[in-house]
Backbone bond lengths (Angstrom), bond angles and torsions (degrees), N, CA, C in turn:
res aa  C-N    CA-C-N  psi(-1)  N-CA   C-N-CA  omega(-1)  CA-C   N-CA-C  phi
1 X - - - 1.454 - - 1.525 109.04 -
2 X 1.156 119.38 177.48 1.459 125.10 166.50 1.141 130.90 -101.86
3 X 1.723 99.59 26.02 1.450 106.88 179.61 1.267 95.37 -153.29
4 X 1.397 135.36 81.05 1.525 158.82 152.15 1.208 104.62 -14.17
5 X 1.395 137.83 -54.65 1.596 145.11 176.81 1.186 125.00 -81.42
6 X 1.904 112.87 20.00 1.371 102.12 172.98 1.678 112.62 -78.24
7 X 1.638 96.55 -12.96 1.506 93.78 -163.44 2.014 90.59 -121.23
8 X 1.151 122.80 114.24 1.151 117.76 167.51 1.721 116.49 -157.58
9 X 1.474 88.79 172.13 1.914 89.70 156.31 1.641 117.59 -133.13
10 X 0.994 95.67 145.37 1.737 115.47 -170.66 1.386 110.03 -128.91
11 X 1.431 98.15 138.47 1.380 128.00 156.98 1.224 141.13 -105.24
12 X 1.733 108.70 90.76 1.303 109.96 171.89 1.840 120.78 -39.79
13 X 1.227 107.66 130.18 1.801 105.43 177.31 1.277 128.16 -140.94
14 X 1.252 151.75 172.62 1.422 141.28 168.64 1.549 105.48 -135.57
15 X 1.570 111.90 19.94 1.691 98.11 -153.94 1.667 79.29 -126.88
16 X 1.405 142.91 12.19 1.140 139.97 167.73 1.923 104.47 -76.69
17 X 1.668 122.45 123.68 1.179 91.17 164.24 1.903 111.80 -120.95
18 X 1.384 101.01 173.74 1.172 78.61 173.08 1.871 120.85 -103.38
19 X 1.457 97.82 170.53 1.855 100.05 -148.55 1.498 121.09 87.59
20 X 0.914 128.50 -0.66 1.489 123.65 -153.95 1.621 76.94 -133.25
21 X 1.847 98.96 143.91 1.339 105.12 -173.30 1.515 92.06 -121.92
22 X 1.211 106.78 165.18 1.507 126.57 -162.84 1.712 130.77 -155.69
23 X 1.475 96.78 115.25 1.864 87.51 -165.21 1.354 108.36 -94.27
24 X 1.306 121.64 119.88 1.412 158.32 138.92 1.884 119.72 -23.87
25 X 1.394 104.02 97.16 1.390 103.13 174.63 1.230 116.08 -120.52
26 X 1.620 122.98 170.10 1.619 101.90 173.33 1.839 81.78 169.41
27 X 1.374 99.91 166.60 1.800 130.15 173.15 1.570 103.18 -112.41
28 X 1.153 112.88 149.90 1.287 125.39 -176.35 1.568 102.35 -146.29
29 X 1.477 128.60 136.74 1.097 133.41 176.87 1.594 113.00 -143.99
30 X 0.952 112.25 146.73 2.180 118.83 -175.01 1.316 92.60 -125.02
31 X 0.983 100.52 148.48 1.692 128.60 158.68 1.826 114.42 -78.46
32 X 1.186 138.64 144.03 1.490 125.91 145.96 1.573 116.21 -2.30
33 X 1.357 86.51 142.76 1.928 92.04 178.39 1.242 128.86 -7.40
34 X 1.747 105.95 52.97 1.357 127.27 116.52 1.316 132.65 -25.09
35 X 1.831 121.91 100.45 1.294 120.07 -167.07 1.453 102.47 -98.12
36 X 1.418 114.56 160.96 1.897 102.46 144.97 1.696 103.13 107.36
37 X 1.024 106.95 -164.04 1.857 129.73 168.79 0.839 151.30 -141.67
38 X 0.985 159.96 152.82 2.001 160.33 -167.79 0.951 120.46 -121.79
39 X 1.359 149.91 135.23 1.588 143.46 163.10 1.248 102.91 -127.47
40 X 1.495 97.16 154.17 1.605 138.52 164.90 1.937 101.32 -67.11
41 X 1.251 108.43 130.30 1.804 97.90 165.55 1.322 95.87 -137.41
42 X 0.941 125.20 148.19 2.186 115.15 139.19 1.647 98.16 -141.42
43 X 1.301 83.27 147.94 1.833 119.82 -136.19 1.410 90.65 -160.22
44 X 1.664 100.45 137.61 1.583 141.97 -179.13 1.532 105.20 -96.04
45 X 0.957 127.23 106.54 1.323 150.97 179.67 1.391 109.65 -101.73
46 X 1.420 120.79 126.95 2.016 140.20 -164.91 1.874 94.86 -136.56
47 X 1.039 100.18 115.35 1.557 90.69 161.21 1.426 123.54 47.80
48 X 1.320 112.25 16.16 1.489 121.32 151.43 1.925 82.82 119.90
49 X 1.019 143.74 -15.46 1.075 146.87 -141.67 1.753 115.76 -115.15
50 X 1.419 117.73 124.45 1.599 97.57 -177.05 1.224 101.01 -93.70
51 X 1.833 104.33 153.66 1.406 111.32 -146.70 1.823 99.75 -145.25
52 X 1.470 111.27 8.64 1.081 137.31 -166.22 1.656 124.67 153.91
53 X 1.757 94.45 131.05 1.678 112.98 -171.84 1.679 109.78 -111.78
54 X 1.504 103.77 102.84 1.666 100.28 -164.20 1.651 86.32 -93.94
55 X 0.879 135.65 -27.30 1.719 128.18 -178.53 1.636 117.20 -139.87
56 X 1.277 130.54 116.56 1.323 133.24 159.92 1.265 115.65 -111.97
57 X 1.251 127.29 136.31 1.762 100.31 167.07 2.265 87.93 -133.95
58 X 0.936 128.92 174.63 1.377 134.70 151.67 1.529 119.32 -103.82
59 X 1.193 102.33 166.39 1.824 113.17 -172.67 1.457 76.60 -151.85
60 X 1.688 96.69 131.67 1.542 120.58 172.50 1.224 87.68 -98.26
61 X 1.811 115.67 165.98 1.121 118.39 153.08 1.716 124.89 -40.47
62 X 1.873 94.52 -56.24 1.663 100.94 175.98 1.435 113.76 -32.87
63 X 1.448 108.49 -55.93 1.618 130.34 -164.55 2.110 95.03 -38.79
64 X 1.579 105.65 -55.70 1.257 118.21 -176.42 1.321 101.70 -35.74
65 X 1.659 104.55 -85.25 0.964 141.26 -157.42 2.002 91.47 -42.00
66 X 1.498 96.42 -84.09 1.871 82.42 -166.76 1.472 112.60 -49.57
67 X 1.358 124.38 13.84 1.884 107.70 -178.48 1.578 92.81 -108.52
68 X 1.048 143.12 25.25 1.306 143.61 178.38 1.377 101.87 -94.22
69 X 1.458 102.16 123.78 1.937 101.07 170.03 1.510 95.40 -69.71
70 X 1.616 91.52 169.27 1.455 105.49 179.14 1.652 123.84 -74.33
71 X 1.018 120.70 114.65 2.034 132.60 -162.64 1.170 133.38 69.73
72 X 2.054 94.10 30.43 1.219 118.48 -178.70 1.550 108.27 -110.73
73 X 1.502 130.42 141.84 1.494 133.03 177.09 1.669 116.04 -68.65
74 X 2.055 97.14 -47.65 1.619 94.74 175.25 1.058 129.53 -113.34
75 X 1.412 111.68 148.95 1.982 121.32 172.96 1.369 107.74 -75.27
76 X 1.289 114.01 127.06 1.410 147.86 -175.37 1.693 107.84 -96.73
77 X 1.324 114.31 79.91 1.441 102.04 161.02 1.166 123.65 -118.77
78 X 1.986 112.06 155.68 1.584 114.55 -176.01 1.291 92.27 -128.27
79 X 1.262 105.55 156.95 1.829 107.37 168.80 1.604 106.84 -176.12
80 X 1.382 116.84 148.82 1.644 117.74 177.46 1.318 109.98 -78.77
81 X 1.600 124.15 156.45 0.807 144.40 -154.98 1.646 95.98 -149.62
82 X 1.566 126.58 125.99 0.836 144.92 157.90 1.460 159.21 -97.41
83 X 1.223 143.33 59.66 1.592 135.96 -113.28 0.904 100.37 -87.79
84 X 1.599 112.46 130.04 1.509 108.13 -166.39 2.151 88.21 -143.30
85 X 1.448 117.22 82.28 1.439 111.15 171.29 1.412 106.19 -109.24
86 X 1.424 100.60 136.22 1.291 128.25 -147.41 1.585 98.92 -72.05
87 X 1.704 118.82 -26.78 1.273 124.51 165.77 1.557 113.97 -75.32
88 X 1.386 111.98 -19.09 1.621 121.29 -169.43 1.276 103.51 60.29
89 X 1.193 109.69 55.83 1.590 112.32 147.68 1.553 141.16 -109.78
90 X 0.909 152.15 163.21 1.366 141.05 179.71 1.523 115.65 -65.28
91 X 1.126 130.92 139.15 1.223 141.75 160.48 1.603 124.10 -48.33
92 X 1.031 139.27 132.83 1.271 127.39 169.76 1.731 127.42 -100.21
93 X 1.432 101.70 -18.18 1.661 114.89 171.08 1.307 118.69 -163.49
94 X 1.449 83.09 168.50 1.670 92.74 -156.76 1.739 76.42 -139.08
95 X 1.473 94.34 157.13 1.414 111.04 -166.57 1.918 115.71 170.20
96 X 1.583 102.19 157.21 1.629 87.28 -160.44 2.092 72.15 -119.84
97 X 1.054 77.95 144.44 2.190 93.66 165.58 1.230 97.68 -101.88
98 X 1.489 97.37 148.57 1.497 101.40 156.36 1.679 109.33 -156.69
99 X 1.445 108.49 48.75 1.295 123.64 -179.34 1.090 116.57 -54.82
100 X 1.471 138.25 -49.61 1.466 178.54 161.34 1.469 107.11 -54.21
101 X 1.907 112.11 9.12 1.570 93.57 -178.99 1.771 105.23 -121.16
102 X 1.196 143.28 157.56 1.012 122.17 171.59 1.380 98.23 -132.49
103 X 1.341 103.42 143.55 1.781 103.73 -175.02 2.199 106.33 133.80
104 X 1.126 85.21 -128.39 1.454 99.02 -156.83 2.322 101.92 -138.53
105 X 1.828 109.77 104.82 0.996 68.22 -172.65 1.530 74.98 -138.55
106 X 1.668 109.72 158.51 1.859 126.53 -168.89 1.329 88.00 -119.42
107 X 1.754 96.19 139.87 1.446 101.02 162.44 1.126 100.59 -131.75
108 X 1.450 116.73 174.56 1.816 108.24 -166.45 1.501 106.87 -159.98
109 X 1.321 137.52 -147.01 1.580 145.62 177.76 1.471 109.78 -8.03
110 X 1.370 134.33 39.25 1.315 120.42 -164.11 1.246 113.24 -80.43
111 X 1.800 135.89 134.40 1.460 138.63 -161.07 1.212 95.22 -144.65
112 X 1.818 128.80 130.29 0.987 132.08 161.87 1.669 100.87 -109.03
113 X 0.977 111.04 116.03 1.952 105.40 -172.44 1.651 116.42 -127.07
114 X 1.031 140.05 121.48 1.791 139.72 -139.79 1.428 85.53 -94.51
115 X 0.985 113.08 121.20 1.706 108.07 155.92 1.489 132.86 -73.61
């Protein structure tokens, strides 16, 4: 679709700050011809409304698919995360979309941890 966040889950938070970098872990799993993609965001939320995007990244299916060890089901990714809002404010959620995916998709061990 053209709107990735019709279908997601979110986490309201207060413990994101901004400046402070943070490594990102998590499992990812697809079903059979599983089309499409998912992203990571965290996003400042005003009155129900997002009002700033301090992190997006996407995960293609491929993306899945090649991070899978070999005779393993899930992709294992880590990566830093940096808060960088242009107002310097704190983030209020963090959340993965997956509006844009069609199919079957598992998420699992997810850790946001501040370094």
């Amino acid at each position: 679709t053209d709107e990735p966040w019709a279908a997601q889950v979110m986490k309201a938070t207060d413990e994101i700050e901004y400046g402070a970098t943070y490594t990102l872990t998590f499992k990812a799993k697809i079903g059979d011809n599983t089309q499409g993609a998912m992203a990571v965001a965290i996003q400042r939320f005003e009155n129900g409304e997002c009002v700033a995007t301090d992190h997006y990244r996407n995960f293609t299916i491929n993306d899945i698919n090649n991070a899978k060890k070999e005779n393993q089901d899930w992709a294992e990714f880590t990566y830093d995360i940096t808060i960088q809002d242009n107002n310097q404010n704190n983030p209020t959620h963090f959340m993965f979309n997956f509006g844009d995916l069609v199919g079957t998709l598992y998420i699992d061990d997810v850790k946001l941890v501040k370094k």
